[in-house]
N, C-alpha and C positions, 0 to 999 in steps of 0.2 A: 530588495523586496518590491513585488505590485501590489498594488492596492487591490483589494476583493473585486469584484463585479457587485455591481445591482445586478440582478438577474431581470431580464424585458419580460413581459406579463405575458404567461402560460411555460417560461423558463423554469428550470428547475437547477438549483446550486448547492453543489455539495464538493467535500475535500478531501482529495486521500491522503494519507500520512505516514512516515517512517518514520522510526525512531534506532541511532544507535546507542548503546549503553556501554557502566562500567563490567556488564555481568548480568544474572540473570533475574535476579531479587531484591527488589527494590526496598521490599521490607527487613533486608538485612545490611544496607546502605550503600549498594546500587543503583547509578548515576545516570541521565539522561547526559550524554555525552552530542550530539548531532539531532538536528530537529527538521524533517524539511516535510512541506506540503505543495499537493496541485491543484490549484482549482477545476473543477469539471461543470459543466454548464450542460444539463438534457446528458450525461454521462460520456460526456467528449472531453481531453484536456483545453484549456483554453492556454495563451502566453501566459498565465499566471502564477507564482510561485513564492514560496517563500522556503529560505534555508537558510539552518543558526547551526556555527558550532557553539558548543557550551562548554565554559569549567566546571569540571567535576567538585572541585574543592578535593578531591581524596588522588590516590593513585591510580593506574588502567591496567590489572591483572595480565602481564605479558601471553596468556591466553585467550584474553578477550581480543586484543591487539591484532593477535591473529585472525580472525575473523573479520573484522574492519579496517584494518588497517592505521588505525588511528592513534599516536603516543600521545602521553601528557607534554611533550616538548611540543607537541602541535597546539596545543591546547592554549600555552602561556599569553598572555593577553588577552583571550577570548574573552567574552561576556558572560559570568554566572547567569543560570537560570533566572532568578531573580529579575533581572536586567531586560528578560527579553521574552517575560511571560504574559506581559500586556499586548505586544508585538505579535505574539503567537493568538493569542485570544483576539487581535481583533481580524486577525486574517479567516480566520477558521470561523468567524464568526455565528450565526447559529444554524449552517449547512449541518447538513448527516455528515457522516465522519466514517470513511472507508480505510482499511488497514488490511494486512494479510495476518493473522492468530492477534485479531486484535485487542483481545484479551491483553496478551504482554502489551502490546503500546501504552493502552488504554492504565493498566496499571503501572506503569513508571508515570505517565503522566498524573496520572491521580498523588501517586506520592509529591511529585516535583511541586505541584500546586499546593496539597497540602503545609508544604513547609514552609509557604509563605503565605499561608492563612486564605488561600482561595479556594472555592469550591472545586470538587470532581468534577469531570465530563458526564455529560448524561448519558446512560448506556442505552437510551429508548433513541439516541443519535447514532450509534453503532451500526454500521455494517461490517461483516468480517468477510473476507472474500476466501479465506482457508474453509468457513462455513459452506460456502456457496460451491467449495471444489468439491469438497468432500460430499455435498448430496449429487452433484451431476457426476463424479468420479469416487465412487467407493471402492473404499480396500485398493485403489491407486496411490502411489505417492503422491502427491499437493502441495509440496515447497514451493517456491516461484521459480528456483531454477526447473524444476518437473513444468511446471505447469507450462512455463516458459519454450522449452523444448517440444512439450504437447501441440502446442499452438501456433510452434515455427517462427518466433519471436527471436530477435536477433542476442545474445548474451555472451559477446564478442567483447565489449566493455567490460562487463564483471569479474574482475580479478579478484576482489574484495568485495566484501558488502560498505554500500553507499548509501546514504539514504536517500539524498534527491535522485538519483543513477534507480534506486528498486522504484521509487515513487512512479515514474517513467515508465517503467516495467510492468509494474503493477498495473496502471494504467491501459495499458495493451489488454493484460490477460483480465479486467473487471470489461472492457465491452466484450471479449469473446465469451467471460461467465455467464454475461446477462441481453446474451443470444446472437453476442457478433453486429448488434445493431448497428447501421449508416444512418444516425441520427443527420448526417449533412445535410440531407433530403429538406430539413426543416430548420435550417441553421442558412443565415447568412452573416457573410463576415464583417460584419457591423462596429459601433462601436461598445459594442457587449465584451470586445476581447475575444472570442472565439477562432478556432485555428478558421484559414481560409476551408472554404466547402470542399477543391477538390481534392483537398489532403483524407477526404473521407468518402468523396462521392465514387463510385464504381462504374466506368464507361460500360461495362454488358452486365450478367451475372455475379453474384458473387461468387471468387473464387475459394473451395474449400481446404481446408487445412488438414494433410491427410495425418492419422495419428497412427504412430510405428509404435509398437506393442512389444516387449522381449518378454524373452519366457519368463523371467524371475517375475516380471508384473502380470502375466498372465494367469501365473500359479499362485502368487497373493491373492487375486480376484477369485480365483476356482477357490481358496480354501474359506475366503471372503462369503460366498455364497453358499457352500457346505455349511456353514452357522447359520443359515436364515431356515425358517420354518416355511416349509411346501414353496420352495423359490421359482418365481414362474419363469428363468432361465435355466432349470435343470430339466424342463420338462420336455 
């Protein structure tokens, strides 16, 4: 794990985060199973990271498995949540806290702390980026693999769901949500941690990302827009 950034004065510090679990309900004893976060500095990744797997204490529904990839034979040794909830709080420290439906993270983490007597996350620290898809892309799918393919993002690795592997991803498709910025322009590679500038800077124009449409998403959209009252794309 690295240590957070100070953020340099006019920086801005925030972390995006994944979570994988035993399932989908944490109120019915539903495990935070893998923990990982990025640090983003002015909404750029910087080298910074932190990733936990965790014991569930219970079993991993061979359906869940499926999806992450993850057994409880993986698990053995690991560190109960308990263990590694200080570790997480003080990385995350008191940045905004970016997720995709972050609603679920947000609540398995809230359960996980509650069981050891610490407070929730504050939701006025929340960003959800499934939010942010959903107003620039309605009645579009907005998974990250959608979003990912949208935006021409490479998801050649993703055979399973990861959490440090989506955090990474995630990451990509939150600067193209919030307009594709080259924050590098005002970022040098200092000792703030920050990726080097010309991993971000653009020698001419920037190039755009052309977005391939098939019918089934087109006719989701048309029927999307038949429910809106006097829709000023029908006109």
């Amino acid at each position: 794990m690295s240590q957070p950034t100070a953020p340099s004065s006019g920086a801005e510090r925030s972390v995006l985060f994944d979570t994988e679990t035993t399932g989908l309900d944490p109120l019915t004893g539903d495990r935070v199973i893998e923990f990982a976060a990025i640090e983003l500095i002015n909404d750029l990744p910087t080298d910074r990271h932190f990733h936990r797997l965790i014991h569930p204490e219970r079993d991993i529904p061979p359906e869940a498995s499926r999806v992450h990839g993850i057994l409880i034979a993986d698990l053995e040794g690991k560190p109960l949540f308990a263990a590694v909830a200080q570790d997480i709080l003080d990385f995350i420290g008191d940045a905004k806290l970016i997720a995709h439906n972050a609603n679920f993270d947000f609540g398995f983490m809230d359960a996980e702390f509650a069981r050891i007597g610490l407070p929730k996350l504050d939701r006025g620290r929340m960003i959800d980026t499934l939010a942010l898809a959903k107003l620039r892309f309605p009645g579009m799918p907005n998974s990250l693999d959608a979003l990912c393919r949208r935006f021409d993002i490479d998801l050649s690795a993703r055979t399973t769901h990861n959490a440090l592997l989506d955090c990474k991803l995630l990451a990509e498709v939150y600067v193209e949500l919030t307009g594709g910025r080259q924050r590098g322009l005002g970022l040098a590679d200092d000792d703030q941690g920050a990726m080097p500038v010309t991993q971000y800077r653009l020698a001419g124009p920037r190039t755009p990302h052309p977005i391939t449409v098939d019918e089934a998403t087109i006719a989701a959209h048309t029927a999307f827009v038949a429910r809106l009252k006097d829709p000023i794309w029908a006109a």
